[in-house]
ChimeraX commands (.cxc) that place a marker at each C-alpha (Angstrom):
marker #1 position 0.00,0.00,0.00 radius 0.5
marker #1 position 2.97,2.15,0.45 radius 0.5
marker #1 position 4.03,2.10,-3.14 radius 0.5
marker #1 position 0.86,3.41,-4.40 radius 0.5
marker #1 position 1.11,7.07,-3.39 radius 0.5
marker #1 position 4.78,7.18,-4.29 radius 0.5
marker #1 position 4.08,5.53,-7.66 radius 0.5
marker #1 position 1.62,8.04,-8.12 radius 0.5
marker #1 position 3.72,11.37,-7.06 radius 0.5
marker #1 position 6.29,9.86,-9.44 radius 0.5
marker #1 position 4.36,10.19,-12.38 radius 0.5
marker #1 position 2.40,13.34,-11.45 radius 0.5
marker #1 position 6.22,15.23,-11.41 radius 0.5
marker #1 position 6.57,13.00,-14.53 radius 0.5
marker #1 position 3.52,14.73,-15.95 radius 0.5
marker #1 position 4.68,18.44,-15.27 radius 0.5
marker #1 position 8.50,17.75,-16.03 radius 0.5
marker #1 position 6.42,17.21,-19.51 radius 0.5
marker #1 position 4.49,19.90,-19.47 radius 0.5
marker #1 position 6.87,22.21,-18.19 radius 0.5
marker #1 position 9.17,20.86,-21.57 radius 0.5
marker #1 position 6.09,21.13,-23.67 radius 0.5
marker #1 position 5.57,24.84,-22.87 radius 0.5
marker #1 position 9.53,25.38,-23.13 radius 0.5
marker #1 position 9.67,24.14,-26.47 radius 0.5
marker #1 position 6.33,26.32,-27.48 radius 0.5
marker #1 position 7.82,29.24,-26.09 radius 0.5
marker #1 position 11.21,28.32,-27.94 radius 0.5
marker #1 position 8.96,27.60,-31.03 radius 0.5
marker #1 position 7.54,31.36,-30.93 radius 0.5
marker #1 position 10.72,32.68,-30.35 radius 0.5
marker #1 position 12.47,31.67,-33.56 radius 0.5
marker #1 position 11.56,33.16,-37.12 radius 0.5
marker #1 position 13.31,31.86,-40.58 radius 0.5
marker #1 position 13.66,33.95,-43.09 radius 0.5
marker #1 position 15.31,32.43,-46.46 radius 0.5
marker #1 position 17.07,33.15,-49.39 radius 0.5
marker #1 position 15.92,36.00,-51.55 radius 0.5
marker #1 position 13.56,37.30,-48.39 radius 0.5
marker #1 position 14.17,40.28,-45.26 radius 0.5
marker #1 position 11.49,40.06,-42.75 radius 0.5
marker #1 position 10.54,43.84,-41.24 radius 0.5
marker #1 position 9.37,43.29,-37.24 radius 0.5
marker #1 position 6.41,44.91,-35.66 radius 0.5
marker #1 position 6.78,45.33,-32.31 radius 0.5
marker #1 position 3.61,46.27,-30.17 radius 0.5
marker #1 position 5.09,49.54,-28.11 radius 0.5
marker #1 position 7.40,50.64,-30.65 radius 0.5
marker #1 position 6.01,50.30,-33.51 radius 0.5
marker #1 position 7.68,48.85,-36.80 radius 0.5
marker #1 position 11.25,48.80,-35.93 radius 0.5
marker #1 position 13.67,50.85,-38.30 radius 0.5
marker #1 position 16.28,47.84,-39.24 radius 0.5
marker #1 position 15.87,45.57,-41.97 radius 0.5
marker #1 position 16.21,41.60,-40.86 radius 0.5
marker #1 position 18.40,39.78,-43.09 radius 0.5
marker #1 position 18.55,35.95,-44.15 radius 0.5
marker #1 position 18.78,33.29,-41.32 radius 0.5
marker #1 position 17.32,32.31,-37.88 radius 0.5
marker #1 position 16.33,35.28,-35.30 radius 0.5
marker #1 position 14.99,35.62,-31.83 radius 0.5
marker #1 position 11.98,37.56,-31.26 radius 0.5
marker #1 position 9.58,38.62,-28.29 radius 0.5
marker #1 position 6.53,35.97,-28.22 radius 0.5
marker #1 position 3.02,37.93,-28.53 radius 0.5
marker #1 position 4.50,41.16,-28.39 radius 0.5
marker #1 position 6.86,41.50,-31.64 radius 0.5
marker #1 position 5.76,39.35,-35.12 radius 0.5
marker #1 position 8.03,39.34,-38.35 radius 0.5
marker #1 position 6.61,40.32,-41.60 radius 0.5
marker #1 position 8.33,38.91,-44.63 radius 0.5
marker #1 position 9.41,40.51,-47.57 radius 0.5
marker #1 position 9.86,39.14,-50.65 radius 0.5
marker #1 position 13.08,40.98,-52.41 radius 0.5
marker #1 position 13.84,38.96,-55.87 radius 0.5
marker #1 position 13.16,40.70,-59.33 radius 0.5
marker #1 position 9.39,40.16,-59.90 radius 0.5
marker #1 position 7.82,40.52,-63.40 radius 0.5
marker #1 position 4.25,42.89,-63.34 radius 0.5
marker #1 position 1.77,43.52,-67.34 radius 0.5
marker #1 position 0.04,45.77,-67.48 radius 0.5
marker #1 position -1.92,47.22,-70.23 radius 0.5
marker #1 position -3.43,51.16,-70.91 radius 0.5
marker #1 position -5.61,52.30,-73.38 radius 0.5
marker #1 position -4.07,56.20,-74.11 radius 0.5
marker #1 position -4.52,58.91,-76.49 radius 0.5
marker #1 position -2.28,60.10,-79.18 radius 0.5
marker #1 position -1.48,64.25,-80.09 radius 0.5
marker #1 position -3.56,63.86,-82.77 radius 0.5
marker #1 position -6.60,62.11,-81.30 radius 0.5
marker #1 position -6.10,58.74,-81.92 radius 0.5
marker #1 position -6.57,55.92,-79.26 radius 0.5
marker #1 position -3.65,53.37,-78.92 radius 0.5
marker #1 position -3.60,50.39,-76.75 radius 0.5
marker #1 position -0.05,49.53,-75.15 radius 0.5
marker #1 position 1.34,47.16,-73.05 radius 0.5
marker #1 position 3.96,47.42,-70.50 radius 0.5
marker #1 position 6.39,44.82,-69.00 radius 0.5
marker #1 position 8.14,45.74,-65.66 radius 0.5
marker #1 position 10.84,43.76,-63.34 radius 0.5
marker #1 position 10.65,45.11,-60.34 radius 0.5
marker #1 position 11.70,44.74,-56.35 radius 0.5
marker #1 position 11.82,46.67,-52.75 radius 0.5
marker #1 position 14.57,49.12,-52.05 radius 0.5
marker #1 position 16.11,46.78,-49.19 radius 0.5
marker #1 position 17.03,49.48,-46.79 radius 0.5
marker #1 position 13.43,51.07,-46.94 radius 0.5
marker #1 position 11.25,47.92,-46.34 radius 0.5
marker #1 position 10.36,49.27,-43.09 radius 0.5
marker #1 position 9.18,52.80,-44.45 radius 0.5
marker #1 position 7.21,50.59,-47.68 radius 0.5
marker #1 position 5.61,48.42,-44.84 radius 0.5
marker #1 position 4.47,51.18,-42.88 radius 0.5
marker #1 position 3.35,53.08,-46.34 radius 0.5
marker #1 position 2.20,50.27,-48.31 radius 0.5
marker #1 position 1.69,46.92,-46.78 radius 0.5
marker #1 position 3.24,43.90,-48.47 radius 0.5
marker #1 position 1.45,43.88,-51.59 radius 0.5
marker #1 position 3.15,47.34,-52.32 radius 0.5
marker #1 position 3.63,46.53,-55.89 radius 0.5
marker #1 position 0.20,45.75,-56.87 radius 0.5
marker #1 position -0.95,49.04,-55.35 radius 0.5
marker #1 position 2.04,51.55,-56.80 radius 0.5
marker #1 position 3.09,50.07,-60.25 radius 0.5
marker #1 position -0.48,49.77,-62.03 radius 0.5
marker #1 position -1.50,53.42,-61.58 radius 0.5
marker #1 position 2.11,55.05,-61.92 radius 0.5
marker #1 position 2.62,53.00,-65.73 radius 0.5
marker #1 position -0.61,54.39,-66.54 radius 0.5
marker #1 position 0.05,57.65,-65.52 radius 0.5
marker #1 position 3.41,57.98,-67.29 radius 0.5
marker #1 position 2.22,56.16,-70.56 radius 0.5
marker #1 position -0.80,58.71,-70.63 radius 0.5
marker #1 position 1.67,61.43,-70.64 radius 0.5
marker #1 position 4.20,60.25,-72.63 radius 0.5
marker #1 position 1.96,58.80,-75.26 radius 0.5
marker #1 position -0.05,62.60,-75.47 radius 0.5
marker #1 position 3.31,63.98,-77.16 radius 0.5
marker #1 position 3.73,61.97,-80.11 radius 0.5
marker #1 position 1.82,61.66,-82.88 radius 0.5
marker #1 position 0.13,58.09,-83.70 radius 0.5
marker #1 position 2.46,57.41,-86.54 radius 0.5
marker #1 position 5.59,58.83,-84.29 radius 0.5
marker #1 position 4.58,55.95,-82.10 radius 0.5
marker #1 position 6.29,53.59,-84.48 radius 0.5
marker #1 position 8.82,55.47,-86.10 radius 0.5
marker #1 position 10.54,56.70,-83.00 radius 0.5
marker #1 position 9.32,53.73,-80.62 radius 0.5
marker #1 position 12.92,54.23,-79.28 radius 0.5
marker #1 position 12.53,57.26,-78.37 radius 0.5
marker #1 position 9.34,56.88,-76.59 radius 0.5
marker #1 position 10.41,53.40,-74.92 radius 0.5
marker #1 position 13.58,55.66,-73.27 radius 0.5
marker #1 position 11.03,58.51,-71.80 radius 0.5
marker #1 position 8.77,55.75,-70.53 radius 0.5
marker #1 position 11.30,53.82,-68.80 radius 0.5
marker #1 position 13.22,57.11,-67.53 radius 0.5
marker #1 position 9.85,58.77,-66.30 radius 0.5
marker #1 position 8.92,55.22,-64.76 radius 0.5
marker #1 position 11.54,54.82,-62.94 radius 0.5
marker #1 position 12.05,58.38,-61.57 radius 0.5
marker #1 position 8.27,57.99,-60.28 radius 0.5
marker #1 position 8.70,53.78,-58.54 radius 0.5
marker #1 position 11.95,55.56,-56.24 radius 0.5
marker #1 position 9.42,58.29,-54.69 radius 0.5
marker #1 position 7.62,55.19,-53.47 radius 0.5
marker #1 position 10.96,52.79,-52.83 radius 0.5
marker #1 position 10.41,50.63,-55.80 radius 0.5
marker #1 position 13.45,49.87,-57.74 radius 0.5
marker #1 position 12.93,48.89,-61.62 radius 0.5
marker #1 position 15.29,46.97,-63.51 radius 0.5
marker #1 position 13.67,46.60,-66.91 radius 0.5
marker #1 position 10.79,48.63,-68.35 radius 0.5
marker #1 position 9.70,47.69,-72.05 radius 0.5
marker #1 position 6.47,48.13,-74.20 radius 0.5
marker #1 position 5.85,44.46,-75.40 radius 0.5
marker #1 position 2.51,45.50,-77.75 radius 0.5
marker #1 position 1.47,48.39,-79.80 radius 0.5
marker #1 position -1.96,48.69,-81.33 radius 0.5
marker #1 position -3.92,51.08,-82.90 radius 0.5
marker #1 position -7.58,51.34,-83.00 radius 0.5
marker #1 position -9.89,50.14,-85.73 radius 0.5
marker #1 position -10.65,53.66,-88.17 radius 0.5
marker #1 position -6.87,54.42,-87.90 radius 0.5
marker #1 position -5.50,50.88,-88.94 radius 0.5
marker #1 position -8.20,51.43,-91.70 radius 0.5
marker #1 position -7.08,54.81,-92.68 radius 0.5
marker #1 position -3.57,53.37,-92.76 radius 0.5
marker #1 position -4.48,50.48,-95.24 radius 0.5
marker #1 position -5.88,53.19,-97.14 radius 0.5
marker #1 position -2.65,55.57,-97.27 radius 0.5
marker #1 position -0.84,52.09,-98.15 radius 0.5
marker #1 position -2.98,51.25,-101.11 radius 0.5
marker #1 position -3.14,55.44,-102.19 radius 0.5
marker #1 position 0.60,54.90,-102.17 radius 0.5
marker #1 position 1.38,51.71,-104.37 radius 0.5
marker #1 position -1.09,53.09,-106.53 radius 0.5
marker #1 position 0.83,56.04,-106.89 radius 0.5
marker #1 position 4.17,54.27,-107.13 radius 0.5
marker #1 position 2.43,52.41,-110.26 radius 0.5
marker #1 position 1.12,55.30,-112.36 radius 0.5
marker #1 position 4.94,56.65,-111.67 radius 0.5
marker #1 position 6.02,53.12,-112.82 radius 0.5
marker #1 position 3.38,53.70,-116.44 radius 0.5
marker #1 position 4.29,57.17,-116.79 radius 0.5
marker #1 position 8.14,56.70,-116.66 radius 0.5
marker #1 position 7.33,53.31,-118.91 radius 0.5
marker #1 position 5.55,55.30,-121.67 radius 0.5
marker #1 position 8.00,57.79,-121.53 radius 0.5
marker #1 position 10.75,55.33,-122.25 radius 0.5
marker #1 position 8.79,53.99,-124.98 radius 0.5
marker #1 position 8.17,57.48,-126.17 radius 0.5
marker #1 position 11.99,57.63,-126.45 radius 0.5
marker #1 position 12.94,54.37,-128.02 radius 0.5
marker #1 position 10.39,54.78,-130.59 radius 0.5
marker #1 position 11.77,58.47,-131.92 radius 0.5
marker #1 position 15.14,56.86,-131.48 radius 0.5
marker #1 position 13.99,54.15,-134.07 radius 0.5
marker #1 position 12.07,56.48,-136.64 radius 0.5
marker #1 position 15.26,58.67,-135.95 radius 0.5
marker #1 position 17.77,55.71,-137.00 radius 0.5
marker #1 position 15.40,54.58,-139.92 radius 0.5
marker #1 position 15.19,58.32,-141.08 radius 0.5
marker #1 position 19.11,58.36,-141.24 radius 0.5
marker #1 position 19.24,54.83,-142.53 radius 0.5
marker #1 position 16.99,55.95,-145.67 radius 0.5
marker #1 position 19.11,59.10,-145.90 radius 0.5
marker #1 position 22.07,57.17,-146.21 radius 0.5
marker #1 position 20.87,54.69,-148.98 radius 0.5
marker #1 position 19.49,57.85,-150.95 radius 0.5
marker #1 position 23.13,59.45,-150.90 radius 0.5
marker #1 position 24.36,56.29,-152.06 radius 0.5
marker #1 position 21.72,55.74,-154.97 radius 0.5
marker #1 position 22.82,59.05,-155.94 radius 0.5
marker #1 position 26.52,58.59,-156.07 radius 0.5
marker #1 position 26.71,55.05,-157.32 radius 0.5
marker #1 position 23.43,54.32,-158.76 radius 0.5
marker #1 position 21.39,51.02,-158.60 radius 0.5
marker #1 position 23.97,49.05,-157.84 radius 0.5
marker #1 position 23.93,49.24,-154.04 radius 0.5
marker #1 position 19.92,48.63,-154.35 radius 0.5
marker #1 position 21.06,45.53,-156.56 radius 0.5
marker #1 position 23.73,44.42,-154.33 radius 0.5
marker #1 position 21.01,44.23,-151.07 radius 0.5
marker #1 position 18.42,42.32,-153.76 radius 0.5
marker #1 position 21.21,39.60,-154.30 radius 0.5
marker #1 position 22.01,39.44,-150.61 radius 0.5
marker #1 position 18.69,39.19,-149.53 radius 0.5
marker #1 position 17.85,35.97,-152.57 radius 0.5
marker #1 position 21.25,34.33,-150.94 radius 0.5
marker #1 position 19.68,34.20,-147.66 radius 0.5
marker #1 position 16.39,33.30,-148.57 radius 0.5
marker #1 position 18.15,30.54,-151.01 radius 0.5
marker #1 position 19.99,29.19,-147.61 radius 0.5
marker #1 position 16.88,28.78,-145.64 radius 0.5
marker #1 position 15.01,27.12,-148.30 radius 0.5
marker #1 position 18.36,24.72,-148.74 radius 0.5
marker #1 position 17.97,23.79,-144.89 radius 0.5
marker #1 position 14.31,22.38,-145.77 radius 0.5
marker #1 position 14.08,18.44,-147.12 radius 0.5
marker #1 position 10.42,19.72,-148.36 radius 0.5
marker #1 position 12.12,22.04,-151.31 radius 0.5
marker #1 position 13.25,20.81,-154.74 radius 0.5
marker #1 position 15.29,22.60,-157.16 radius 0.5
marker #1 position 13.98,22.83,-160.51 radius 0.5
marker #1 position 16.23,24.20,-163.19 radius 0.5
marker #1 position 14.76,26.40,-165.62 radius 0.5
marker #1 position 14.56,26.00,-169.51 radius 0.5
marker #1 position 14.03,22.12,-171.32 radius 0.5
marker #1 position 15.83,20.24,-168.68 radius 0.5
marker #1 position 12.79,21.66,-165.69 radius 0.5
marker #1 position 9.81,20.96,-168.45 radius 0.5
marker #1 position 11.09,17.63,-168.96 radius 0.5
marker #1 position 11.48,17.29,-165.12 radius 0.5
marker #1 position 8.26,18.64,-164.54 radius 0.5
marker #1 position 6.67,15.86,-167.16 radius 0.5
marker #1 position 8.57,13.19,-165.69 radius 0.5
marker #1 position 6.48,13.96,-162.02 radius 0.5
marker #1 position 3.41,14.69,-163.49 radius 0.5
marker #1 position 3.90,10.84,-165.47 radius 0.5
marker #1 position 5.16,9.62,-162.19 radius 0.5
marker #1 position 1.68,10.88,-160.03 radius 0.5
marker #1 position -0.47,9.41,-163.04 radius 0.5
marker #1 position 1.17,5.66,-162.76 radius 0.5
marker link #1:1,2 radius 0.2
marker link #1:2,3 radius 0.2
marker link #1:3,4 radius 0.2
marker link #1:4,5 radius 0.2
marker link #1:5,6 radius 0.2
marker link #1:6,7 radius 0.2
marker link #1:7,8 radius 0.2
marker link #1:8,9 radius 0.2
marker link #1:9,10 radius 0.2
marker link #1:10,11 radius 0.2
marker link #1:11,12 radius 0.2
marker link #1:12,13 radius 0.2
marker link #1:13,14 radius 0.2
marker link #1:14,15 radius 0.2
marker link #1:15,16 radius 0.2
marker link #1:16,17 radius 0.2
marker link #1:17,18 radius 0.2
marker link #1:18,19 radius 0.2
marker link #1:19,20 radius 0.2
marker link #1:20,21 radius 0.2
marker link #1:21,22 radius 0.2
marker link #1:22,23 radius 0.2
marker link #1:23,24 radius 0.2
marker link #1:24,25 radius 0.2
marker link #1:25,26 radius 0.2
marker link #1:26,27 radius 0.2
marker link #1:27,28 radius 0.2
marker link #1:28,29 radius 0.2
marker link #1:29,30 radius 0.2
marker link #1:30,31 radius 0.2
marker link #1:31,32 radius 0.2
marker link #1:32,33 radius 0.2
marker link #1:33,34 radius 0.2
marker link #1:34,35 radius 0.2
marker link #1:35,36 radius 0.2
marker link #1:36,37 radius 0.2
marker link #1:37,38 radius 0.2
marker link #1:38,39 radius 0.2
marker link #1:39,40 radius 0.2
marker link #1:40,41 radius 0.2
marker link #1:41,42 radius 0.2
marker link #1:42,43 radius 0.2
marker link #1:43,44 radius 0.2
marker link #1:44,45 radius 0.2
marker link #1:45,46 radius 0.2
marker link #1:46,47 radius 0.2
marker link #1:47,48 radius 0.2
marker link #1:48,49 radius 0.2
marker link #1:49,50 radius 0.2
marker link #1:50,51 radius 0.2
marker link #1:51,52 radius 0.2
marker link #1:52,53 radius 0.2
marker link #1:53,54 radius 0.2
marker link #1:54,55 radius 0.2
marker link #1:55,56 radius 0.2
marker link #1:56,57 radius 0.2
marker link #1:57,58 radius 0.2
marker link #1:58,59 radius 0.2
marker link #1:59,60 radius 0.2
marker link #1:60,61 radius 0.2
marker link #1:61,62 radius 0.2
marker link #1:62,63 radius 0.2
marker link #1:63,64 radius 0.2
marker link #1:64,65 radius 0.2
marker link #1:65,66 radius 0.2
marker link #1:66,67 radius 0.2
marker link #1:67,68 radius 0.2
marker link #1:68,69 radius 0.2
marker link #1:69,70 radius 0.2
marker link #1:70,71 radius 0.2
marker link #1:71,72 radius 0.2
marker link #1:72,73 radius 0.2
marker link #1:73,74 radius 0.2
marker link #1:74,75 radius 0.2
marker link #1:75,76 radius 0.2
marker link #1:76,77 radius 0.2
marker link #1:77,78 radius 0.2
marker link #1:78,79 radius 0.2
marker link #1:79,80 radius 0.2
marker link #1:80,81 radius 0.2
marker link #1:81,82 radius 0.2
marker link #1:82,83 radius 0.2
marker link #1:83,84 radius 0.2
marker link #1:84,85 radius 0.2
marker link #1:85,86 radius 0.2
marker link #1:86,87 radius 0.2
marker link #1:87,88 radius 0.2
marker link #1:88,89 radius 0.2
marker link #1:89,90 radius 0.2
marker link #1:90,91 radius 0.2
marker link #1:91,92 radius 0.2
marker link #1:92,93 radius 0.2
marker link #1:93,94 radius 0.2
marker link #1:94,95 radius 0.2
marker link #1:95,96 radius 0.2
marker link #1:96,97 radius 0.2
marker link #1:97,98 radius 0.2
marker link #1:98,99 radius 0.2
marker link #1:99,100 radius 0.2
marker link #1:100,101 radius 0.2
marker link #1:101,102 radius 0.2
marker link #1:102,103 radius 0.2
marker link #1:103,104 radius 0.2
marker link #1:104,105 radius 0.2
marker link #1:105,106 radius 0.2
marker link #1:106,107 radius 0.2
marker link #1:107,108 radius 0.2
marker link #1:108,109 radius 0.2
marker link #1:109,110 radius 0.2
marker link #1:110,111 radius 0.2
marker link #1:111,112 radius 0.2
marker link #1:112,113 radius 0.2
marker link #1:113,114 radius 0.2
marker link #1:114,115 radius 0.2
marker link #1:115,116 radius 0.2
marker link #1:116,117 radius 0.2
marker link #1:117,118 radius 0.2
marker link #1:118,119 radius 0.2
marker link #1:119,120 radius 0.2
marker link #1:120,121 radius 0.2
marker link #1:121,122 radius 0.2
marker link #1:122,123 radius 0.2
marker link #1:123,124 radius 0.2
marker link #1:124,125 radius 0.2
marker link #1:125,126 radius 0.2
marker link #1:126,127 radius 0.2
marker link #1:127,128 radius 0.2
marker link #1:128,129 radius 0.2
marker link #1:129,130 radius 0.2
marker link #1:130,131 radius 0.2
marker link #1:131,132 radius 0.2
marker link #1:132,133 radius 0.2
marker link #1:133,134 radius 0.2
marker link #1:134,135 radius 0.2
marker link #1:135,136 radius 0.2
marker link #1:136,137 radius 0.2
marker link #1:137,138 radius 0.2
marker link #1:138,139 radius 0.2
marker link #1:139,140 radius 0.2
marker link #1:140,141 radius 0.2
marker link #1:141,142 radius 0.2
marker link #1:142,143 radius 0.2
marker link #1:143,144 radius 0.2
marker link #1:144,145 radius 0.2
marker link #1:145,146 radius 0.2
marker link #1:146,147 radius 0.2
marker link #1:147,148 radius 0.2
marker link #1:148,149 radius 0.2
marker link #1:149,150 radius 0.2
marker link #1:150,151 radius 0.2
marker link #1:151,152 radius 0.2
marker link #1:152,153 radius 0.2
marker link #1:153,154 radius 0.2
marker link #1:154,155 radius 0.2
marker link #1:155,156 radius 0.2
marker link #1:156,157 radius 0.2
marker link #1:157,158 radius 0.2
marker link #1:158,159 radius 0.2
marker link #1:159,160 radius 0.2
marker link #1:160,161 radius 0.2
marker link #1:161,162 radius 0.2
marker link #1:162,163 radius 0.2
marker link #1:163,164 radius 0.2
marker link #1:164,165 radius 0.2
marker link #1:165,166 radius 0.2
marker link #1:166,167 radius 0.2
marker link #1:167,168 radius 0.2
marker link #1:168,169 radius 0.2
marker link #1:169,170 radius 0.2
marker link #1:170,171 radius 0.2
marker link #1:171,172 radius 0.2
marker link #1:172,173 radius 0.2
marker link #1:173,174 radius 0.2
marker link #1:174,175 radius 0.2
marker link #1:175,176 radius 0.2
marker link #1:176,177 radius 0.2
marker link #1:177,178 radius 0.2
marker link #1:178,179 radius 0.2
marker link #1:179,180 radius 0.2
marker link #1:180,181 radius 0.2
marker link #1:181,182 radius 0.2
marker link #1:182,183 radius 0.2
marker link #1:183,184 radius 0.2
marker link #1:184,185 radius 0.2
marker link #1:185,186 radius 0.2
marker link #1:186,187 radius 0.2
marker link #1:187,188 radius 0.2
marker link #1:188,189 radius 0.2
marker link #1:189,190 radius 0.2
marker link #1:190,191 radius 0.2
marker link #1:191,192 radius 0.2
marker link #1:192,193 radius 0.2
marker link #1:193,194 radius 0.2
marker link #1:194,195 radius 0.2
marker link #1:195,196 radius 0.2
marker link #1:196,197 radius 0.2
marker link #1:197,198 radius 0.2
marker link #1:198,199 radius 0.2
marker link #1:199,200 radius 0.2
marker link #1:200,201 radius 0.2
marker link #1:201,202 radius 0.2
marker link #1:202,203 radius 0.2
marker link #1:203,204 radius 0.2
marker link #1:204,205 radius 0.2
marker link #1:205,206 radius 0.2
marker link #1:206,207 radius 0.2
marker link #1:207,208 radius 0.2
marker link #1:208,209 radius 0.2
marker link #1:209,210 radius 0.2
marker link #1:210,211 radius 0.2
marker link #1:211,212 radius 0.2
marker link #1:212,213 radius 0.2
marker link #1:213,214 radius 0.2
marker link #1:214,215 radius 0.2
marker link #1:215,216 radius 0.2
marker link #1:216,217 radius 0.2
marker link #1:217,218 radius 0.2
marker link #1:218,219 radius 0.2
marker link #1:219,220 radius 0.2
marker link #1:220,221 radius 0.2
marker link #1:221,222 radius 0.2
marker link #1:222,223 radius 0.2
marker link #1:223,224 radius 0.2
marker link #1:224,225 radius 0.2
marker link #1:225,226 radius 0.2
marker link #1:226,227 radius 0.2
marker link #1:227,228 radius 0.2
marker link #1:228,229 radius 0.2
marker link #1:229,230 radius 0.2
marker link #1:230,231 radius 0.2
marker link #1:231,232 radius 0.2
marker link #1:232,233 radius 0.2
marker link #1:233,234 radius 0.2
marker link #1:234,235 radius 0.2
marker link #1:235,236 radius 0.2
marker link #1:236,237 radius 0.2
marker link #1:237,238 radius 0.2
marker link #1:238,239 radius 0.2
marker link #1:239,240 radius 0.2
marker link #1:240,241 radius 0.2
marker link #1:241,242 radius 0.2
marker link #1:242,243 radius 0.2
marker link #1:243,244 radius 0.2
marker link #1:244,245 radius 0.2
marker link #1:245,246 radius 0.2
marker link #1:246,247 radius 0.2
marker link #1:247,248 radius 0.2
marker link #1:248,249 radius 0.2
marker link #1:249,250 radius 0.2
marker link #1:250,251 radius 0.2
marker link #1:251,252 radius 0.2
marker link #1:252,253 radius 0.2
marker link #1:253,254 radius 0.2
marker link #1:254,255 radius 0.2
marker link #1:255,256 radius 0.2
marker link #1:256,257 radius 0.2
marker link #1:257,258 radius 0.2
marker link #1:258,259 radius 0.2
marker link #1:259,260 radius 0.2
marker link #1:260,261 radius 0.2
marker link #1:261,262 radius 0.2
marker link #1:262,263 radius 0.2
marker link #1:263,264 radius 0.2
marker link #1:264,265 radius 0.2
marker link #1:265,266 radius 0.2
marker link #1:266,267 radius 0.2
marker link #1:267,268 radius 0.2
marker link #1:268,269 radius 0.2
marker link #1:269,270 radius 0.2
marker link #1:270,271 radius 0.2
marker link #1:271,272 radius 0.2
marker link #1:272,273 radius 0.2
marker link #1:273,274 radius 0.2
marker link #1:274,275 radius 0.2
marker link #1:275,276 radius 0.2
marker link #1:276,277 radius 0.2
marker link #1:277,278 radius 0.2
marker link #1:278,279 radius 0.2
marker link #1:279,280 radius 0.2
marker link #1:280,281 radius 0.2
marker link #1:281,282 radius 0.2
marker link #1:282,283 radius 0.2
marker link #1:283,284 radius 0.2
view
């Protein structure tokens, strides 16, 4: 009967050693924060306020109940956006903007306090607007193309200038789509069609004029050419006339040789009797 009550006070300090470890290791547990690679953790502490320092990478310590980490992430994070903006000379265009953003490190506490962790989201939608509105106002629809360039640098300069007010660091700003609306891609296809038709009456004009040209060149040759044969007529007579007639029967003569459908016929006795001997030849 003895061993009862001690059995029983040894597992009742059993119980509490346990309990006692249980609420050690909770309060340990609550104590300790991670924060990892690529992350700072800003703490808020419950009489102070959020504390000015920046927590870097690794295991801390903090206050149970009365301080809690917030976690930042600080890795380059791609945002789209698109805005619907209007040209100098009235015309709606519809752009699209591609940002890579993150936190200035050493102001997470003053973007916590300002912004709340989805900082981003709130800030970088409304500032790309605002700065494409603007920008896009001083350009011309067509400029938008022809000096995209030019406009891509005063985008990403203004954009940037305007994310550091608010602690926002941007490493890449570029317009990823251009579009215009539907009467001024119209009135485009139009100017493009006005032009090649333009470019082909200047083709025909410059065409007949060239034929213009080559045909006074030819009456002018064949004018001279005649001239020619008429000064030689008159110096030497018919016999350059002849000389061209016996040229041109030499030629003709050496086609008609090339052809096995041509026989020669001499003239006189000798082609009658020819001729007699075929026409016998057909009767038979």
């Amino acid at each position: 009967m003895s061993g009862g009550p001690a059995a029983v006070s040894f597992l009742t300090n059993i119980a509490k050693a346990a309990a006692g470890l249980g609420a050690a290791a909770s309060l340990l547990s609550a104590s300790l924060y991670t924060v990892d690679g690529g992350e700072r953790a800003v703490v808020f502490d419950r009489f102070r306020g959020v504390l000015p320092d920046t927590v870097g990478e690794g295991t801390h310590f903090i206050v149970p109940w009365l301080q809690k980490p917030y976690i930042f992430d600080i890795r380059t994070r791609p945002h789209n956006f698109s805005s619907n903006s209007g040209t100098k000379d009235l015309q709606m265009v519809n752009l699209t903007l591609r940002l890579l953003s993150r936190p200035d490190v050493v102001n997470l506490p003053t973007i916590f306090t300002s912004l709340g962790l989805e900082y981003d989201d709130k800030v970088l939608p409304s500032i790309g607007n605002e700065v494409l509105k603007a920008v896009v106002a001083q350009f011309n629809a067509d400029q938008l193309l022809t000096d995209r360039p030019h406009v891509s640098a005063l985008v990403r300069d203004s954009l940037i200038k305007r994310a550091r007010e608010f602690n926002i660091i941007l490493d890449d700003v570029a317009i990823t789509h251009l579009s215009y609306g539907a009467d001024f891609s119209q009135a485009v296809e139009k100017k493009q069609v006005a032009q090649q038709e333009a470019e082909r009456s200047k083709f025909l004009v410059a065409k007949a004029e060239q034929e213009r040209r080559a045909a006074i060149v030819r009456a002018e040759g064949e004018s001279e050419s005649a001239r020619l044969i008429s000064e030689a007529t008159a110096i030497a007579g018919t016999g350059l006339i002849e000389l061209r007639r016996i040229e041109a029967a030499k030629e003709i003569a050496a086609e008609l040789a090339r052809s096995p459908n041509v026989a020669y016929i001499p003239s006189g006795d000798n082609g009658k009797m020819l001729l007699g001997l075929n026409a016998a030849g057909f009767g038979d």
